[in-house]
Steps between C-alpha positions, in 0.01 A plus 500: 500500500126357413551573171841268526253251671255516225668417228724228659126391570435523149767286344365230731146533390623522152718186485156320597749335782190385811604520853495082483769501233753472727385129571677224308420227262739283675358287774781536722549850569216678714194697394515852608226479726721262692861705432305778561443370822852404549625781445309723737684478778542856574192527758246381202557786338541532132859411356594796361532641899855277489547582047410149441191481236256234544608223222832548600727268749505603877854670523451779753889506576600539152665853390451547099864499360624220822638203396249252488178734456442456132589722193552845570311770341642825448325830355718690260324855543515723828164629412339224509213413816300224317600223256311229303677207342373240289715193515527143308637200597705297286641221690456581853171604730445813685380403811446832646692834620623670823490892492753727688440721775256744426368379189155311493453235173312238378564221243230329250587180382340369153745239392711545316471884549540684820413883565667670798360848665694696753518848619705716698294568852648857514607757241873357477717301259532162492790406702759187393211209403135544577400166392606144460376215343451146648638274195428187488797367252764684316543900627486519099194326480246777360503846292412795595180600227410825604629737772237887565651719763362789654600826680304645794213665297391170263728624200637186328893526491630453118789257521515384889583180543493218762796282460543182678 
């Protein structure tokens, strides 16, 4: 599972995405020092105790897949524990993700591309949608760019997707 870790790690490092990228140019929406503070509401702990990253909207009652939540992720391998995706956006703005119960994530925002982590906390499948994107705009409103799963030792899955 470190291994998963690392290299979900990696793809971060190696998109040259900071921590502070999650901030926006736009005046009117908050710097993540301040949503970060927002958003931890959960006793001051880190966000990802309640699956909601730090540049991402405070939705603690929203179920990936519910009506409402965002755009629903699904994972089209049963072997997969760990996925990367690199997405664009092309008309709308990811504002962030939720992740389902028991999977930890975390989203990197460097308009207009936006890399999402997650990974399975136990040795299990995915179940139903693991993730779901905040859109700002049209559900349509970016392309998926690049999708790396992998299976419980690190392996990269050939062909897995993550359709949303």
């Amino acid at each position: 599972m470190s291994k998963i870790i690392y290299v979900i790690a990696g793809l971060i490092a190696l998109l040259g995405l900071s921590a502070g990228s999650g901030c926006s140019d736009d005046e009117k929406k908050p710097a993540v020092a301040a949503n970060n503070a927002a958003n931890n509401t959960n006793n001051g702990t880190d966000n990802n105790v309640n699956n909601t990253p730090n540049n991402a909207p405070n939705n603690n009652n929203c179920t990936p897949g519910e009506p409402g939540c965002g755009v629903a992720g699904q994972v089209s391998d049963p072997a997969a524990r760990s996925c990367e995706v690199v997405l664009r956006e092309t008309g709308a703005t990811i504002q962030g993700a939720t992740f389902g119960e028991g999977v930890t994530g975390q989203v990197r925002r460097q308009a207009p591309n936006v890399a999402v982590a997650f990974v399975r906390n136990a040795d299990a499948p995915f179940e139903g949608a693991p993730v779901a994107l905040q859109v700002d705009g049209a559900a349509d409103g970016f392309t998926v760019r690049s999708v790396t799963c992998f299976d419980n030792t690190g392996a990269a899955l050939a062909g897995a997707e993550v359709k949303f």
